[in-house]
C-alpha positions as CSV (number, residue, x, y, z in Angstrom):
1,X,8.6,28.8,-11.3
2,X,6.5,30.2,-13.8
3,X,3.0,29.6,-14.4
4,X,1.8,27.3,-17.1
5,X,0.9,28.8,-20.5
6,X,-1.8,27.7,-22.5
7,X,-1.9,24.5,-24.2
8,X,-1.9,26.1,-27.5
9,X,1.1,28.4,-26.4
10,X,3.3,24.8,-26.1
11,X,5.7,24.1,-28.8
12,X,4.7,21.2,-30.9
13,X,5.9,17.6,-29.2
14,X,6.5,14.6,-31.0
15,X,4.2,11.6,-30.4
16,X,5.1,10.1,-27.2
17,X,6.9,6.7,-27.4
18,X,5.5,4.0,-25.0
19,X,7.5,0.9,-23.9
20,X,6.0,-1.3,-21.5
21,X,9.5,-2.2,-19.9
22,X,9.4,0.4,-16.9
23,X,6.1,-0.3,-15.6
24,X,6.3,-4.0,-16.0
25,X,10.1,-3.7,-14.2
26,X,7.7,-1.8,-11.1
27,X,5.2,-4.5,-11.1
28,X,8.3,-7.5,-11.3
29,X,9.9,-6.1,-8.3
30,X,6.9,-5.5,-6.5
31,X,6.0,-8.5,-6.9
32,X,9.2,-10.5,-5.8
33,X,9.6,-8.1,-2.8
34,X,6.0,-8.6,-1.5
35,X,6.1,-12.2,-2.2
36,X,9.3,-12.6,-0.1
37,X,8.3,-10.0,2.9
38,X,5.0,-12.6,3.4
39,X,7.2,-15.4,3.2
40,X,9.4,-14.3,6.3
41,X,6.1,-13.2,7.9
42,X,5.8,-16.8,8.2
43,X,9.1,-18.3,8.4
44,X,10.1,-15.9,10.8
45,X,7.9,-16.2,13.9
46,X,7.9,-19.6,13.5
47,X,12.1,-19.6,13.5
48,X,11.4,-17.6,17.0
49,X,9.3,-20.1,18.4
50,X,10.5,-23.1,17.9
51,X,13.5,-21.4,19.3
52,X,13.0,-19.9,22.5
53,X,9.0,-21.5,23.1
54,X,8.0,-18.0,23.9
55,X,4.8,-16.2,22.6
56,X,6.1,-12.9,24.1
57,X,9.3,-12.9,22.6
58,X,7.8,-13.9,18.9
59,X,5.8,-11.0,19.3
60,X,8.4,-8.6,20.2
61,X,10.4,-9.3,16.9
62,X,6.7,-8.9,14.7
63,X,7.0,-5.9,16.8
64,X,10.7,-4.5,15.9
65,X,10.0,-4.7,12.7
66,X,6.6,-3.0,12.0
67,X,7.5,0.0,14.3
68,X,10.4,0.9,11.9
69,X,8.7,0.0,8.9
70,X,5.7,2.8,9.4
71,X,7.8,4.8,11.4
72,X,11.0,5.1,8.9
73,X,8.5,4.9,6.1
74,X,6.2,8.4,7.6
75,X,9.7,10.3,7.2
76,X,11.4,9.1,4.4
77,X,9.0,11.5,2.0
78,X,11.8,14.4,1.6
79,X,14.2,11.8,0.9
80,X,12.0,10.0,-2.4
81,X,11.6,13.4,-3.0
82,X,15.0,14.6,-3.4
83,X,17.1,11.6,-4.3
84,X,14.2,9.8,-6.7
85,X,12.6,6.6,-5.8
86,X,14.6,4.6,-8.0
87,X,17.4,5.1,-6.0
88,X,15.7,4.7,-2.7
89,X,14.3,1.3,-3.7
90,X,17.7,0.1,-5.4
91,X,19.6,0.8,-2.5
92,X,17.1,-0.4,0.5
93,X,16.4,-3.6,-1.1
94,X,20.1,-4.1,-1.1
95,X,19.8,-3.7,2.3
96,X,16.9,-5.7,3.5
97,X,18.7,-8.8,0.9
98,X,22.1,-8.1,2.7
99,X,20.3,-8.0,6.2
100,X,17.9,-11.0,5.7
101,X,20.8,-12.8,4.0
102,X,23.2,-12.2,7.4
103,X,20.5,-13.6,9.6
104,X,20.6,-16.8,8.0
105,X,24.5,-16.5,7.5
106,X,25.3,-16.0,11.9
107,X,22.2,-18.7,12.7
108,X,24.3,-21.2,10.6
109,X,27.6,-20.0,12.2
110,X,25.7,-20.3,15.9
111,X,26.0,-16.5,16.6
112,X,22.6,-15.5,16.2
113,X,21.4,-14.3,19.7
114,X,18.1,-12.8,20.5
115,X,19.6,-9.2,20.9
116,X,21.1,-9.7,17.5
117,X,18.4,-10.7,16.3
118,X,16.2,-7.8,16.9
119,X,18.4,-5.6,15.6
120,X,18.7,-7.6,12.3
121,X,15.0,-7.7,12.0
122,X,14.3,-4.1,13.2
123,X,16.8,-3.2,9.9
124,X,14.9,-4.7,7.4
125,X,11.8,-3.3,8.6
126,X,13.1,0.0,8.6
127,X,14.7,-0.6,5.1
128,X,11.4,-2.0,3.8
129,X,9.3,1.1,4.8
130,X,11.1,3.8,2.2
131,X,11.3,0.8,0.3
132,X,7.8,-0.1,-0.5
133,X,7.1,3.8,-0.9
134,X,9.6,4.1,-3.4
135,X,7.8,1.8,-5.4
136,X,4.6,3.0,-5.1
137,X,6.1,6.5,-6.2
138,X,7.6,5.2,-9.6
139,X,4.2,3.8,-10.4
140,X,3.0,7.4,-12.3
141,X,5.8,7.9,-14.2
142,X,6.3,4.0,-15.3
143,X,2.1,4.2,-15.8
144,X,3.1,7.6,-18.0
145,X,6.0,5.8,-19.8
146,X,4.2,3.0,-20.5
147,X,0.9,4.7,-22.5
148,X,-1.1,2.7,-19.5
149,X,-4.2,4.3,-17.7
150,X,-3.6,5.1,-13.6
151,X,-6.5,2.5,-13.0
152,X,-5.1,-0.3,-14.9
153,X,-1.3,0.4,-13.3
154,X,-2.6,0.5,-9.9
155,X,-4.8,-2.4,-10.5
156,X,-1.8,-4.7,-11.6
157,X,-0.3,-3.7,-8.4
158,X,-3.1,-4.4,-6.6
159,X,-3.8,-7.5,-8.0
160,X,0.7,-8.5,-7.0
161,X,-0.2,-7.3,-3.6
162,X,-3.2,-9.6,-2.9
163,X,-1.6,-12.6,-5.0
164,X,1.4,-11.8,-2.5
165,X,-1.2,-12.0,0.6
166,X,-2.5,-15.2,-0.8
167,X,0.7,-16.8,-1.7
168,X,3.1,-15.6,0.2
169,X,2.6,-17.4,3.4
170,X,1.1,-20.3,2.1
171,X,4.8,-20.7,0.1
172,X,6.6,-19.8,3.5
173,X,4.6,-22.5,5.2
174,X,5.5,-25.2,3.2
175,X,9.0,-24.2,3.4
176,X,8.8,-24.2,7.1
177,X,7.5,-27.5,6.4
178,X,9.9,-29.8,3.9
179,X,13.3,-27.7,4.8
180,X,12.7,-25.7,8.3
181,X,12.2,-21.7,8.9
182,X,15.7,-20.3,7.7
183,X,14.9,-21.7,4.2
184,X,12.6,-18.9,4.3
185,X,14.9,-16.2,5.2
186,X,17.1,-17.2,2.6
187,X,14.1,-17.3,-0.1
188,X,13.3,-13.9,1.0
189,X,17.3,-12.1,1.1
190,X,17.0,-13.8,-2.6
191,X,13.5,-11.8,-3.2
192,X,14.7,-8.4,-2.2
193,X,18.4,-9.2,-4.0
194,X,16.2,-9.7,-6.9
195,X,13.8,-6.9,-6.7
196,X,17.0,-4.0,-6.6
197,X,18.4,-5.8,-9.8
198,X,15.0,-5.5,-11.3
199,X,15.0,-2.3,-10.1
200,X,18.7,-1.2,-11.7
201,X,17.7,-2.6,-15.2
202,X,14.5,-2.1,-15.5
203,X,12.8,0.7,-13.4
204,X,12.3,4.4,-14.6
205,X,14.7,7.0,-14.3
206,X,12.6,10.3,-12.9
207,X,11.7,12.8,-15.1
208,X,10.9,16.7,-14.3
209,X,9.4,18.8,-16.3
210,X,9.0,22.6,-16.4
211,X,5.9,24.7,-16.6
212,X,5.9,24.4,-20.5
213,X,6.3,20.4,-20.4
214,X,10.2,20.6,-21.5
215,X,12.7,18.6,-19.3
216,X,13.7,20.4,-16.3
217,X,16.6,20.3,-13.4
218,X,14.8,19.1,-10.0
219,X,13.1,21.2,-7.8
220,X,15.1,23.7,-5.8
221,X,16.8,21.7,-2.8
222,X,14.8,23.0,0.5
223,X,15.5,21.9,4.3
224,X,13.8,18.2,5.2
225,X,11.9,19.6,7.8
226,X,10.2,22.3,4.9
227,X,10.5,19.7,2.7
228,X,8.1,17.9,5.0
229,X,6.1,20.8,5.6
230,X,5.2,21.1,2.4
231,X,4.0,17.8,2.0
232,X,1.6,18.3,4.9
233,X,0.2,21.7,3.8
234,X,-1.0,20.4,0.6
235,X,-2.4,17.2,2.2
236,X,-4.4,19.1,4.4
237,X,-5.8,21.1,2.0
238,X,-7.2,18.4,-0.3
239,X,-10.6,17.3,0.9
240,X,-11.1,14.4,-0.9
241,X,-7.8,13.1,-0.4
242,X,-8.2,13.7,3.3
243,X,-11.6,12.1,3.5
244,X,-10.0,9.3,2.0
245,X,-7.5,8.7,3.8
246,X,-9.8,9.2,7.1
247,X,-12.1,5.9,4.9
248,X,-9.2,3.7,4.5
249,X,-7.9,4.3,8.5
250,X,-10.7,3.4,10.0
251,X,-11.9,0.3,7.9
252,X,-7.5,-0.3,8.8
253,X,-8.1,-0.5,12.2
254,X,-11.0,-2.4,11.8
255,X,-10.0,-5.2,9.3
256,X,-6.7,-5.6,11.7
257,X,-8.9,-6.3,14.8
258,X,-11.1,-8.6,12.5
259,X,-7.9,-10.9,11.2
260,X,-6.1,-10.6,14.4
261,X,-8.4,-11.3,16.9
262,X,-12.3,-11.5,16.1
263,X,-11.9,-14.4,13.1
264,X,-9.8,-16.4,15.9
265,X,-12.3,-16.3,18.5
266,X,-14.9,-17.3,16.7
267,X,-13.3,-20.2,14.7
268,X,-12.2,-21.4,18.3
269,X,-15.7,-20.6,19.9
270,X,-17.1,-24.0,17.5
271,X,-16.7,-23.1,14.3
272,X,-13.7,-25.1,12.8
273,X,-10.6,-23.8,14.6
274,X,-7.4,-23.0,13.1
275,X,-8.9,-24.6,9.8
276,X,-12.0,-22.0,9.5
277,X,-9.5,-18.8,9.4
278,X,-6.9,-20.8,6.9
279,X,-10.3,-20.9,5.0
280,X,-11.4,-18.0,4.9
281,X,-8.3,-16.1,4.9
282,X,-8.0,-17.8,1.7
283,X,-11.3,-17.1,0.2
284,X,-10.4,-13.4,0.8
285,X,-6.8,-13.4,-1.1
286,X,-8.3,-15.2,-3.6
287,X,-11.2,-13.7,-4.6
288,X,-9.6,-10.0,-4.4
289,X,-7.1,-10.8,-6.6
290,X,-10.0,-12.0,-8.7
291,X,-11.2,-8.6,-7.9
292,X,-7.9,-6.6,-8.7
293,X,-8.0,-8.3,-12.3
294,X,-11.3,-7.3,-13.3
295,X,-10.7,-3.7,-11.5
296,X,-7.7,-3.9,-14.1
297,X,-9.8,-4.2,-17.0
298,X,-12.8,-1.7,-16.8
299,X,-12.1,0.4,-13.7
300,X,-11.1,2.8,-15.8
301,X,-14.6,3.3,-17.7
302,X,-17.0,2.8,-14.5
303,X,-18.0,5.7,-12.4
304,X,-15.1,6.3,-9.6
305,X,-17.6,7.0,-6.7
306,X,-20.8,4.7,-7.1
307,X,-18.0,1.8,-7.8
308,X,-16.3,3.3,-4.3
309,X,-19.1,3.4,-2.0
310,X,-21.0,-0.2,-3.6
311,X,-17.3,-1.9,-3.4
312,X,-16.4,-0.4,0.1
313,X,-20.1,-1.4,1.7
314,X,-19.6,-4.8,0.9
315,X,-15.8,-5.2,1.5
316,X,-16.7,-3.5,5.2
317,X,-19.7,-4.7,7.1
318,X,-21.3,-7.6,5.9
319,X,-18.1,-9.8,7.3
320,X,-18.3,-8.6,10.7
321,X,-22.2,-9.3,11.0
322,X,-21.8,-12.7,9.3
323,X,-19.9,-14.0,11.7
324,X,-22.3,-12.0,14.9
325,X,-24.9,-13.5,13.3
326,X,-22.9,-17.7,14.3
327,X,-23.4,-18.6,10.6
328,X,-21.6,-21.8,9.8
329,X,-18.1,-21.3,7.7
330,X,-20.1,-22.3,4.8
331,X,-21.9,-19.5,5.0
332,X,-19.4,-16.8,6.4
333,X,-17.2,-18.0,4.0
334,X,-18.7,-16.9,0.3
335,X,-20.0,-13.8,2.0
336,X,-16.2,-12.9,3.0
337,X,-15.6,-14.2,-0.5
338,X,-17.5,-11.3,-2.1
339,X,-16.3,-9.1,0.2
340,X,-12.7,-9.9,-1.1
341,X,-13.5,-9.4,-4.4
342,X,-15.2,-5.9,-3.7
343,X,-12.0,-4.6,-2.0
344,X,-9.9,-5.5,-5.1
345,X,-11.8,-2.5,-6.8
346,X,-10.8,-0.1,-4.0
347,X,-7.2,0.0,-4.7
348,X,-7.1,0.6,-8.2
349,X,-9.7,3.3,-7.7
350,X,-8.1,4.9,-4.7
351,X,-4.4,4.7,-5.7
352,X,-5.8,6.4,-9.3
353,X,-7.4,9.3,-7.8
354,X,-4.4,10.0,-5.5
355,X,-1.4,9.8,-7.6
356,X,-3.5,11.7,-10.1
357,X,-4.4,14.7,-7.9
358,X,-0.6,15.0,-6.4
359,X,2.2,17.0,-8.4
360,X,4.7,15.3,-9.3
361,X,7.5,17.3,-7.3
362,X,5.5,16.1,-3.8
363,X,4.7,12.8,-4.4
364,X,7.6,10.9,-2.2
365,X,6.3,13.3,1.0
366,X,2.8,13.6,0.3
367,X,2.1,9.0,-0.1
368,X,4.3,9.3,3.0
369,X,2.1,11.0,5.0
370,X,-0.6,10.0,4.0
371,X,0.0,6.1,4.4
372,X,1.4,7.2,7.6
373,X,-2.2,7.8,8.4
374,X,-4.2,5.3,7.0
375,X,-1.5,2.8,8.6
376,X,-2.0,4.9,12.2
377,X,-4.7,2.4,13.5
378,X,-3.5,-1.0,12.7
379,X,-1.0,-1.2,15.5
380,X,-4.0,-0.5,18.0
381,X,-7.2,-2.5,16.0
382,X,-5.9,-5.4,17.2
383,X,-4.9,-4.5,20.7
384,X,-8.4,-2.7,20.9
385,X,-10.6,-5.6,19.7
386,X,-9.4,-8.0,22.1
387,X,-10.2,-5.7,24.9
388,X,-13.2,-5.4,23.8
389,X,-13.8,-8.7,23.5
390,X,-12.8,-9.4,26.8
391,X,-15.2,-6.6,28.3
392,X,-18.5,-7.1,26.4
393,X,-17.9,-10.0,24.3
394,X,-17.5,-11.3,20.6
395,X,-21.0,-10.7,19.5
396,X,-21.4,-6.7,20.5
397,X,-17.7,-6.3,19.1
398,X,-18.3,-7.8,15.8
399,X,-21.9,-5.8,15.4
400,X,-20.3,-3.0,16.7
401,X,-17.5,-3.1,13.8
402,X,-19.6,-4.0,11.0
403,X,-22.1,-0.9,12.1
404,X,-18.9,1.3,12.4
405,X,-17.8,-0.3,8.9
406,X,-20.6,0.8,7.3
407,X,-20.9,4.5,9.0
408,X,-17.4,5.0,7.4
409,X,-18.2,4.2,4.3
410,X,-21.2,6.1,3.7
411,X,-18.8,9.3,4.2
412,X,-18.1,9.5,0.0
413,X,-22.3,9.7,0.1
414,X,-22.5,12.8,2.4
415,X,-19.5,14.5,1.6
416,X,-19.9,17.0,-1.4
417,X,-16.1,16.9,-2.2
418,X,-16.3,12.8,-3.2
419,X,-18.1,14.5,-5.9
420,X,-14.6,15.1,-7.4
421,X,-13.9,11.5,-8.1
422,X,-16.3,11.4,-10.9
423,X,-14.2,14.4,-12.7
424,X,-14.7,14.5,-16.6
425,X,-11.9,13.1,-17.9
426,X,-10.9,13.2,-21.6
427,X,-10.1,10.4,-23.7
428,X,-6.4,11.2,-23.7
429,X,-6.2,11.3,-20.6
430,X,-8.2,8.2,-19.3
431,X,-5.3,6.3,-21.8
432,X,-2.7,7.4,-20.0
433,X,-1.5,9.6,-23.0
434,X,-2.2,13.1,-22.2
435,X,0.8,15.4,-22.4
436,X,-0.9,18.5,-20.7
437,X,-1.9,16.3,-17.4
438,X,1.9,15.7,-16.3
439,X,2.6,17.1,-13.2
440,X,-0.5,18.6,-12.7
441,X,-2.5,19.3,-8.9
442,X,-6.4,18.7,-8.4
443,X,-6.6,22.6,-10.1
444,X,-4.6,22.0,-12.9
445,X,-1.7,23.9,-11.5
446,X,2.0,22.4,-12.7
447,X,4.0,20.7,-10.5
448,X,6.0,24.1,-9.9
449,X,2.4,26.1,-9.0
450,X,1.6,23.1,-6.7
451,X,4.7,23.0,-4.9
452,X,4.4,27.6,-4.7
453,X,1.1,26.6,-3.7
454,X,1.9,24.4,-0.5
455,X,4.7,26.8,0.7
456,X,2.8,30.3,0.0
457,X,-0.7,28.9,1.8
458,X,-2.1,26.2,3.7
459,X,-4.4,25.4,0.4
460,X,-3.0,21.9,-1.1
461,X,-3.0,18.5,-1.1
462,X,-3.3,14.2,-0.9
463,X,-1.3,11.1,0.2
C-alpha cells in the first residue's frame, strides 16, 4: 500500500454523517447475548444436577464448553479479519440459538443423553467464542459511525456486561425456580436468535479505507497461518499493549480463584454461608455497573493512567485482605462494593486505548490473541487457589493474592511505556469525529503501513 500523505494533501470530505443506529444495534445484541449466556450459566448446571446427582459430571459440561469458547475464540482472528465481524456474529449466534434451542427440543422428546449433551454444549461454546469477538470488533467502527468517543462506546459495553453479570443469573435462577432449568435454555436459544436478527438489521457493515481515507477493497487475502502471524508480530511489539495485557492476566487468575474458591471458604468458615457470596457477588455487579456509567460519562476527559492505577489498586487488593483480615460481611461487603465500582472504570479505559492503537485491517487477530492471553489464567486460578488453600490455608492465600494484586498493578507506575496512555489527544478526536485517526497504529501509520509493518519486522502491536 502506499504511505499516507499529508493531511493537507487529502481531498476535501464532506462532514461526516452520524446515526446512532449501528452502535446502539452492537450494544442491543450484546446485551441480549450476554444476558442469555449468564442465564444458561445457571440453568444449565443446575439441569445437570438435578439429573444425574453428580458434581463431577456438572463440572465436565462447565468444562466442554469454556475449553472451546477460549480455544475457538484464540483462532478465529484471521477469520473476523477476512470475512468481517458482522458476518461472524450473524452467523454463530444462529448457531448457538439453533444449538441451545435443540437441547431443549431432544430433552422434551427424551433423547437427550449425556454424550449428546456434551457435544451440544461444547458447540455453543465454541460458537460463542468468535461470537463475542465479533462484537467487540464492530465496536470501532459502530463508535466511528456513530460520532461517539472510544471511552463512552466501550463504557456502554461495559456497563451491558456487568448489568449481564448482575442479572443474568439472578433471572436464570428464578426461572429454575417457578418453571424448572430448560425454561432457561429456551430463554437463552431466544437471546442468541435475537442478537443475529439485531445483528442483520442493525449492525455495521465494515468499511476499509485506503492510505488517502477513500473507500478501499479489503486487504490482500494472505494464508491463516500468516494471517495469524501477523497478528502476533504487531502484538509483540506494542509495549503498552503487552503490559496490559500481562495487568489484566494476572488480576484474571486472581479474581477467578477469589469467586471460585476463596469467597466460598470463607462465607462457610462462619461468616454467612451461601448467603454471604450471593451478597456480595451482588454488591460487586452492582456497584460496577454503577461504575461503567459514570466511566461512560467523563472517562473520556480524566487522565487515562492515574484513573488506571487508582481504579485497578482498589479493584485488586483491598478485597483479598478484607476478607484475611475475618471482617464481618458488613464490612467485607462495602469494601468489595467500592472495589466493584473501581473496576467499572477499567474497561472503558482499557478497551479505548486498545482498539485505538490497533489498525483497523488487524483487529479480528490482534483482540484474539490478546484475550487469548488475559483469559490464559482463569482456567488454572481456580484450580490453583484451592490447592493452595488446602496446603497453607485461607488466610496466607488471601494475603498472598491481595499482595500479588497490588504488585501487578503498580506495573503502569514503573513502566515508562504506560506513559503512552496519557497521549495528547485533540478535540476531534476525543469526540469520536476525527477523519485522519481512522485506521491508524500507535505511530500514526494507516492501516496498510501497520499491516507492511507487522509482516516486514517484528515492530507492531496490541490485543
Amino acid at each position: 500500500m502506499p504511505a499516507a500523505g499529508s493531511v493537507s494533501a487529502r481531498p476535501a470530505q464532506a462532514p461526516a454523517v452520524h446515526s446512532w443506529r449501528p452502535i446502539v444495534g452492537v450494544w442491543a445484541a450484546m446485551a441480549v447475548a450476554n444476558t442469555g449466556t449468564r442465564i444458561s450459566a445457571v440453568a444449565l448446571p443446575w439441569f445437570v444436577l438435578v439429573t444425574t446427582g453428580s458434581a463431577a459430571l456438572t463440572g465436565l459440561v462447565s468444562f466442554c464448553e469454556l475449553a472451546p469458547y477460549v480455544a475457538v475464540k484464540a483462532l478465529s482472528g484471521p477469520v473476523v479479519d477476512r470475512i468481517g465481524p458482522r458476518g461472524l456474529s450473524l452467523s454463530t449466534d444462529v448457531v448457538s440459538a439453533l444449538s441451545a434451542g435443540s437441547l431443549a427440543a431432544l430433552h422434551a422428546a427424551g433423547m437427550l443423553h449425556f454424550g449428546l449433551l456434551l457435544a451440544l454444549v461444547a458447540v455453543i461454546g465454541a460458537a460463542r467464542g468468535p461470537g463475542d469477538l465479533a462484537k467487540d470488533v464492530m465496536i470501532p467502527e459502530a463508535a466511528e459511525r456513530s460520532g461517539l468517543a472510544m471511552e463512552r462506546a466501550t463504557g456502554v459495553g461495559g456497563v451491558i456486561e456487568n448489568g449481564a453479570m448482575t442479572v443474568g443469573p439472578g433471572l436464570g435462577g428464578a426461572l429454575i425456580a417457578v418453571t424448572g432449568p430448560m425454561t432457561g435454555i429456551v430463554v437463552t436459544a431466544c437471546a442468541f436468535a435475537l442478537g443475529s436478527l439485531l445483528i442483520a438489521v442493525l449492525a455495521p457493515r465494515r468499511r476499509v479505507r485506503d492510505a488517502a481515507g477513500q473507500e478501499a477493497r479489503g486487504p490482500e487475502r494472505a494464508g491463516y497461518w500468516r494471517s495469524m502471524a501477523e497478528g502476533f508480530r504487531w502484538l509483540r511489539g506494542e509495549p503498552l499493549v503487552l503490559s496490559m495485557l500481562v495487568v489484566i492476566g494476572v488480576t484474571n487468575l486472581l479474581s477467578a480463584g477469589w469467586t471460585s474458591v476463596l469467597v466460598p471458604v470463607w462465607a462457610r468458615s462462619g461468616h454467612g454461608g451461601p448467603a454471604a457470596i450471593g451478597v456480595l457477588s451482588t454488591v460487586m455487579g452492582a456497584s460496577a455497573v454503577c461504575g461503567s456509567l459514570v466511566a461512560t460519562a467523563v472517562a473520556q476527559r480524566l487522565p487515562r493512567r492515574l484513573v488506571f492505577v487508582v481504579c485497578f489498586v482498589i479493584a485488586g487488593a483491598p478485597r483479598f485482605i478484607v476478607l484475611a483480615t475475618g471482617a464481618p460481611l458488613w464490612v467485607a461487603a462495602p469494601v468489595v462494593a467500592i472495589g466493584g465500582f473501581g473496576a467499572g472504570f477499567l474497561n472503558p479505559i482499557t478497551s479505548a486505548v486498545i482498539f485505538e492503537r490497533i489498525p483497523r485491517q488487524l483487529l479480528g487477530r490482534v483482540v484474539a490473541t490478546g484475550d487469548s492471553l488475559a483469559w490464559a489464567g482463569i482456567p488454572a486460578g481456580a484450580a490453583l487457589a484451592g490447592v493452595l488453600v488446602g496446603v497453607v490455608g485461607l488466610v496466607p492465600v488471601l494475603l498472598g493474592g491481595g499482595i500479588l494484586a497490588f504488585a501487578a498493578t503498580m506495573l503502569p507506575v514503573l513502566r515508562p511505556e504506560w506513559k503512552e496512555m496519557d497521549r495528547e489527544r485533540p478535540d476531534a478526536d476525543r469526540d469520536g469525529l476525527d477523519p485522519d485517526r481512522e485506521g491508524r497504529g500507535p505511530n500514526g501509520e494507516t492501516e496498510g503501513q501497520g499491516v507492511a509493518t507487522a509482516t516486514e519486522s517484528s515492530s507492531s502491536a496490541r490485543t
